[in-house]
mmCIF file of the C-alpha atoms, coordinates in Angstrom:
data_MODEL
# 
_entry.id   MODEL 
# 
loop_
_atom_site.group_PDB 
_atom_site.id 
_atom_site.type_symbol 
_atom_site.label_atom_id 
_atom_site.label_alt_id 
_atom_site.label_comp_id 
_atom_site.label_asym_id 
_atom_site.label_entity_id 
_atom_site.label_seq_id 
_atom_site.pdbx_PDB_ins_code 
_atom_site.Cartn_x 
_atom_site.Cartn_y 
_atom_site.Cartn_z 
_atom_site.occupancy 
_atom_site.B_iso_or_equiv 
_atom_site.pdbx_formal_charge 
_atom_site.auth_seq_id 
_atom_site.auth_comp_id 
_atom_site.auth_asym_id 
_atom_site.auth_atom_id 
_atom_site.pdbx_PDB_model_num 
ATOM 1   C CA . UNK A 1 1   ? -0.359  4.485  5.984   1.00 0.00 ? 1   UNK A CA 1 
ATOM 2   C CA . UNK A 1 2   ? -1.970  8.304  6.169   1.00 0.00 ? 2   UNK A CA 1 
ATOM 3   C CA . UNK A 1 3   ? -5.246  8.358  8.109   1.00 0.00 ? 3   UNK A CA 1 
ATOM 4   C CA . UNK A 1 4   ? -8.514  9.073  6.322   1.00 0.00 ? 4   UNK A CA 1 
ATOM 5   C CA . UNK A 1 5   ? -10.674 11.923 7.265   1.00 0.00 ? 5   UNK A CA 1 
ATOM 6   C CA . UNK A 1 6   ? -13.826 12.881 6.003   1.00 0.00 ? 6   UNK A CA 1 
ATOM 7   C CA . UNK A 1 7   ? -14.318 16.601 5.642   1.00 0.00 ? 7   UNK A CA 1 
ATOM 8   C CA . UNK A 1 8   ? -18.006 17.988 6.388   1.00 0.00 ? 8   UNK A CA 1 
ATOM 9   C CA . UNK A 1 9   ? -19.980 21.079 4.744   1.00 0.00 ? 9   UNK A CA 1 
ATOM 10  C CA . UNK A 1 10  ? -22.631 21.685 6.711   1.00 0.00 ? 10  UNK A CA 1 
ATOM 11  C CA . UNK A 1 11  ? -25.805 23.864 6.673   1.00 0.00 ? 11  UNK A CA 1 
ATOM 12  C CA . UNK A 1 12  ? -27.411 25.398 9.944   1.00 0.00 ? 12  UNK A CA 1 
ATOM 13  C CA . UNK A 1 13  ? -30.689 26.846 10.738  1.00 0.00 ? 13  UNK A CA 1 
ATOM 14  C CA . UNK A 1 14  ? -30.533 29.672 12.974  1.00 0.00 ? 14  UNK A CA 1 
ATOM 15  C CA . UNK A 1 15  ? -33.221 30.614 15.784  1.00 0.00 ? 15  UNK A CA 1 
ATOM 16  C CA . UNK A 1 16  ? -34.051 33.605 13.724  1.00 0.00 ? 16  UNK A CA 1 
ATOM 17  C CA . UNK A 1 17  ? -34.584 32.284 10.360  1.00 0.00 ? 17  UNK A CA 1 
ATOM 18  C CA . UNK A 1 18  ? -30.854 32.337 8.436   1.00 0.00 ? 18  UNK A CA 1 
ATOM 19  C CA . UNK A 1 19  ? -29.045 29.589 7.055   1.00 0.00 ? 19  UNK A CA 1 
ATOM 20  C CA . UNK A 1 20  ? -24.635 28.958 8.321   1.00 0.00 ? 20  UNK A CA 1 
ATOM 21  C CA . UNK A 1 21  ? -22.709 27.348 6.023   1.00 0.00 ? 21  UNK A CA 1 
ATOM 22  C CA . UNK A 1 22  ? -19.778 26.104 7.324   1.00 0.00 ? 22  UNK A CA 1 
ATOM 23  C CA . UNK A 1 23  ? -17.030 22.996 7.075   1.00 0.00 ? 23  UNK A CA 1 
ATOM 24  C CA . UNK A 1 24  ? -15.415 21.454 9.820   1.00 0.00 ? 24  UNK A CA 1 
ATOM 25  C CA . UNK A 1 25  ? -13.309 17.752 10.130  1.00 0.00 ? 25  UNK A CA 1 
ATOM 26  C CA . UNK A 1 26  ? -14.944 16.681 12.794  1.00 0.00 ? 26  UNK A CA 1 
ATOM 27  C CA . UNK A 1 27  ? -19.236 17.569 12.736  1.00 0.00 ? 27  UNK A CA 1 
ATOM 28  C CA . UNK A 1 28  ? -20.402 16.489 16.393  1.00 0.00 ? 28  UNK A CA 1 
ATOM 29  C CA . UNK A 1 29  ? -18.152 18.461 18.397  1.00 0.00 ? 29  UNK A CA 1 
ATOM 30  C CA . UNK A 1 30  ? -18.207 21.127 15.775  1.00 0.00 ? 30  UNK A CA 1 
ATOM 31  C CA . UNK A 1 31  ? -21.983 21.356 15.589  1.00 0.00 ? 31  UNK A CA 1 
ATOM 32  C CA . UNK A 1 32  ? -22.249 21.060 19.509  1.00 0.00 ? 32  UNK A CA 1 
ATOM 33  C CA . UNK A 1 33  ? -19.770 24.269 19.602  1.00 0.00 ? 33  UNK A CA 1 
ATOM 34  C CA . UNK A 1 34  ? -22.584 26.000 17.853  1.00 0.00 ? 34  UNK A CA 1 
ATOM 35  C CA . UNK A 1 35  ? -25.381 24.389 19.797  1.00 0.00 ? 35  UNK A CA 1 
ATOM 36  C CA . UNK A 1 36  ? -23.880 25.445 23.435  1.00 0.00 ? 36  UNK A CA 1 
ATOM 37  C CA . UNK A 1 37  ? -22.206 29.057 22.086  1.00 0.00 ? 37  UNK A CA 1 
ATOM 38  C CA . UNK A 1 38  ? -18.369 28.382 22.616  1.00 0.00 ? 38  UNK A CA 1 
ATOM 39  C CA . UNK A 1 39  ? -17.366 31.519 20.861  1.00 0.00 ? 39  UNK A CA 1 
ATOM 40  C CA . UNK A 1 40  ? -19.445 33.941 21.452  1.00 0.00 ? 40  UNK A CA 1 
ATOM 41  C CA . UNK A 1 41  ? -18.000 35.948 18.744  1.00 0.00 ? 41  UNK A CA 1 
ATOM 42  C CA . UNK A 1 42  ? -19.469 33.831 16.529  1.00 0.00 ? 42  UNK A CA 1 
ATOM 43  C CA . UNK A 1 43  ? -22.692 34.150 13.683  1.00 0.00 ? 43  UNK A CA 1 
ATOM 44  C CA . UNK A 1 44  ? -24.850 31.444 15.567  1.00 0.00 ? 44  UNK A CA 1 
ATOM 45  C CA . UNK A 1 45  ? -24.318 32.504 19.262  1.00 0.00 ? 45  UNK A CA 1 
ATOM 46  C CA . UNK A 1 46  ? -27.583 34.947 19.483  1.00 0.00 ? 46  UNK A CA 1 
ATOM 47  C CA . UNK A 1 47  ? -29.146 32.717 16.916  1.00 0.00 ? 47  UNK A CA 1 
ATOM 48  C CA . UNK A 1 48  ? -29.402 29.848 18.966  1.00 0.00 ? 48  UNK A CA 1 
ATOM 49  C CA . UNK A 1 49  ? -30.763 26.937 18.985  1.00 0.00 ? 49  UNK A CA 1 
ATOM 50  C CA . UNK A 1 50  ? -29.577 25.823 15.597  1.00 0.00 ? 50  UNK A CA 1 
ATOM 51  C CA . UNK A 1 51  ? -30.687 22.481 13.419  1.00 0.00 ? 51  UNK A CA 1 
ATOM 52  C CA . UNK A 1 52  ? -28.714 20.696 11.202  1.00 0.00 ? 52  UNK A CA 1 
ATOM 53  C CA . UNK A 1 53  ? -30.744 21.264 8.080   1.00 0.00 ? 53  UNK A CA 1 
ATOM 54  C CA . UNK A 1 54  ? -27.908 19.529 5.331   1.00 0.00 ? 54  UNK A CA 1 
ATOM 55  C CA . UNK A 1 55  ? -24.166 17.687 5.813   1.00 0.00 ? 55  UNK A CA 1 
ATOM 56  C CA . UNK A 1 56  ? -22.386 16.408 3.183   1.00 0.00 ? 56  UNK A CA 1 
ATOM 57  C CA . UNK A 1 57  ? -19.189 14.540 3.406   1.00 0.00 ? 57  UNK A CA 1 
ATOM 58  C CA . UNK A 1 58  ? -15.908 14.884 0.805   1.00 0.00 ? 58  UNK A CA 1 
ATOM 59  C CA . UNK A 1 59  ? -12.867 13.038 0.920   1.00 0.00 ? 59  UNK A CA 1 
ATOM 60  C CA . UNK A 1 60  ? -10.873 15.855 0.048   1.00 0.00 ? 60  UNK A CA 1 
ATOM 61  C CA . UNK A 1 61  ? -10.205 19.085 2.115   1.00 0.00 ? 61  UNK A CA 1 
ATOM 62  C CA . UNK A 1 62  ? -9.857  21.104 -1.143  1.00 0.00 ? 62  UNK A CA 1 
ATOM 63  C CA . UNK A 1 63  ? -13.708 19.970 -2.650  1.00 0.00 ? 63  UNK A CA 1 
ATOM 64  C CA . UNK A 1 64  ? -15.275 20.637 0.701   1.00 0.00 ? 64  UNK A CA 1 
ATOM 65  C CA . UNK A 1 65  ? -13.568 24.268 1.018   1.00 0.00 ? 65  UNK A CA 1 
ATOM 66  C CA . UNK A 1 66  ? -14.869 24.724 -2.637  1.00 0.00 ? 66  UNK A CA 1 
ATOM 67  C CA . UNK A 1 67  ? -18.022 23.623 -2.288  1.00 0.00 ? 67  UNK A CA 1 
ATOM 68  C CA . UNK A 1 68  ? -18.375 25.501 1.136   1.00 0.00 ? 68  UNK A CA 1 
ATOM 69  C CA . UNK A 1 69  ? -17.150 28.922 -0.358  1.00 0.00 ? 69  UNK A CA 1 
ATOM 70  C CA . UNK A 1 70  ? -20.177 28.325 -3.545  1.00 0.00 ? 70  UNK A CA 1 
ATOM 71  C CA . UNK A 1 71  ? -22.604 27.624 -1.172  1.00 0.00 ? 71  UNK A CA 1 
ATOM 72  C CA . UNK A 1 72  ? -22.009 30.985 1.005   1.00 0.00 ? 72  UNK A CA 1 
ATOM 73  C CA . UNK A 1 73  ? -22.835 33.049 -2.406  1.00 0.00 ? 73  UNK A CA 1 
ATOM 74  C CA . UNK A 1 74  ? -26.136 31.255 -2.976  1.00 0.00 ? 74  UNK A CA 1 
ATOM 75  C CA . UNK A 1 75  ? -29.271 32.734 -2.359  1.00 0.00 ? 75  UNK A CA 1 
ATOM 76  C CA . UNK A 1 76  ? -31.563 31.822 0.459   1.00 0.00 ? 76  UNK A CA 1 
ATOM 77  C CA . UNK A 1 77  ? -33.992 30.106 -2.078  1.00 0.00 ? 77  UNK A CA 1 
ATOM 78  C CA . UNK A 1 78  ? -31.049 27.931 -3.376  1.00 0.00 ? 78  UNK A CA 1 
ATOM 79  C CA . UNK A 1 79  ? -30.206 26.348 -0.255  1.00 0.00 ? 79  UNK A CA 1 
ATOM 80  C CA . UNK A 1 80  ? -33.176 25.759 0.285   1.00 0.00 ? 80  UNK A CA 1 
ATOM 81  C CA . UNK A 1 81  ? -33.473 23.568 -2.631  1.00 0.00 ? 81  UNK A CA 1 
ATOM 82  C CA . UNK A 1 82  ? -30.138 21.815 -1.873  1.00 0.00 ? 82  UNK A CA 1 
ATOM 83  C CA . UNK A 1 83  ? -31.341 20.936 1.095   1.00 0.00 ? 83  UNK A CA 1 
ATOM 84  C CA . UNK A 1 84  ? -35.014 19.780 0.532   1.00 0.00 ? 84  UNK A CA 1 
ATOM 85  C CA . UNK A 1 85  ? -33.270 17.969 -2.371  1.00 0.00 ? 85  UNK A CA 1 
ATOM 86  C CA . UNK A 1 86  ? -35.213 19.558 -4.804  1.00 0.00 ? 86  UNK A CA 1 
ATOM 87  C CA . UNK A 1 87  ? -32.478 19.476 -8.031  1.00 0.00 ? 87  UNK A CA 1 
ATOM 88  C CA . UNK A 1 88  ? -35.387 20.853 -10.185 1.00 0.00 ? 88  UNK A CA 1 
ATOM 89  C CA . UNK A 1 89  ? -35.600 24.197 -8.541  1.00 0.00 ? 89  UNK A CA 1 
ATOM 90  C CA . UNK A 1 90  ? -32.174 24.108 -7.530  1.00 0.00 ? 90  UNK A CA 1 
ATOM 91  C CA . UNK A 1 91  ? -31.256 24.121 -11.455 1.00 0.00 ? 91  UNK A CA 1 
ATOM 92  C CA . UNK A 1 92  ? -33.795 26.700 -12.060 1.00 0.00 ? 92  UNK A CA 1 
ATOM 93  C CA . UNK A 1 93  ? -32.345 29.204 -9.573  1.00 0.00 ? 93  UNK A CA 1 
ATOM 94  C CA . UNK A 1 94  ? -28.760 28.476 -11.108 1.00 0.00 ? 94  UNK A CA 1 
ATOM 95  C CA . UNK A 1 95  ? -29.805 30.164 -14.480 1.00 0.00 ? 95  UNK A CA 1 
ATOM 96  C CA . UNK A 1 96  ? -27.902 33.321 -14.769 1.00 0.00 ? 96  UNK A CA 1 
ATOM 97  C CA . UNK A 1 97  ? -30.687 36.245 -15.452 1.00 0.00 ? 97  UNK A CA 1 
ATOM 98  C CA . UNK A 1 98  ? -28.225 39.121 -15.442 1.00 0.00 ? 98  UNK A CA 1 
ATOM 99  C CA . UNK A 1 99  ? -28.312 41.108 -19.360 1.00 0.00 ? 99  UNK A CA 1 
ATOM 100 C CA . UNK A 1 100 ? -24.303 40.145 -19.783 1.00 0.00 ? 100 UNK A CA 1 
ATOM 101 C CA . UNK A 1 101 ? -25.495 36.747 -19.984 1.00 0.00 ? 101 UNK A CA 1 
ATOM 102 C CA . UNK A 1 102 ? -23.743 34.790 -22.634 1.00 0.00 ? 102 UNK A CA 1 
ATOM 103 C CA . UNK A 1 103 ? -25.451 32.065 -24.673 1.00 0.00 ? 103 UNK A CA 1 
ATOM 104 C CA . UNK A 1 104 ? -24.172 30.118 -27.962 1.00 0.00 ? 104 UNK A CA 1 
ATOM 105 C CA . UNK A 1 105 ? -27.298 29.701 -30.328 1.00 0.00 ? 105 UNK A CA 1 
ATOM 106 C CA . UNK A 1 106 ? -26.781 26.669 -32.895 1.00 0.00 ? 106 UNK A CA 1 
ATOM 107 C CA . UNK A 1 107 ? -24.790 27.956 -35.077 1.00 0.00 ? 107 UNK A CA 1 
ATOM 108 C CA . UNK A 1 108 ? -21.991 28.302 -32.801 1.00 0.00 ? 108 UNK A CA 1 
ATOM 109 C CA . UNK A 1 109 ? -22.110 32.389 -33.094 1.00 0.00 ? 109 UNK A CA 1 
ATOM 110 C CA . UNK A 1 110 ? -22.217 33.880 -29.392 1.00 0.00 ? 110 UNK A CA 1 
ATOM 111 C CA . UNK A 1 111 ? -25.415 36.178 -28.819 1.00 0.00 ? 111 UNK A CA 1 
ATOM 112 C CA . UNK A 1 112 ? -26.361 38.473 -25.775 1.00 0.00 ? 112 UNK A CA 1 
ATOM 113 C CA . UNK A 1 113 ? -29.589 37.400 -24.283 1.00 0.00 ? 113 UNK A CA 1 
# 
């Protein structure tokens, strides 16, 4: 019978204001490497301490990784709404602004907006 892991994506506060996204299988041990600066090559060692500010857990290595990788192109203000749990303003952010934009109007004819 194959054992069952959960796979974590996690968001970090840093001492100096920035958010780390990151994914690990194992989130204690992982978030106390950040908390006591194993690898001091890494993002949070001069930004220490860090809080947990979100974790979510996926049954599949693959979602986590995906979700992980959309969450590192987000803006500040969007995970901040994923993590206050505000889907509102988290929808609201997600609206593409850019002038290539590409919307279908009702009568199924593509228009730029």
């Amino acid at each position: 019978m194959p054992s069952y892991r959960r796979i974590y994506v996690y968001i970090l506060l840093c001492s100096d204001g920035t958010y780390y996204t990151g994914v690990t299988n194992n989130i204690d041990p992982r978030l106390a490497e950040h908390e006591y600066g194993i690898d001091k090559d890494s993002y949070t060692f001069k930004r220490r301490p860090v809080d947990l500010q979100f974790c979510e857990a996926f049954d599949a290595a693959w979602k986590a990784i995906e979700f992980e990788k959309k969450i590192k192109k987000w803006s500040r203000g969007k995970k901040k709404a994923l993590i206050e749990e505000n889907w509102d303003k988290l929808k609201e952010l997600s609206v593409c602004r850019n002038k290539t934009h590409y919307l279908r109007d009702g009568s199924g004819e593509g228009k730029i907006v």
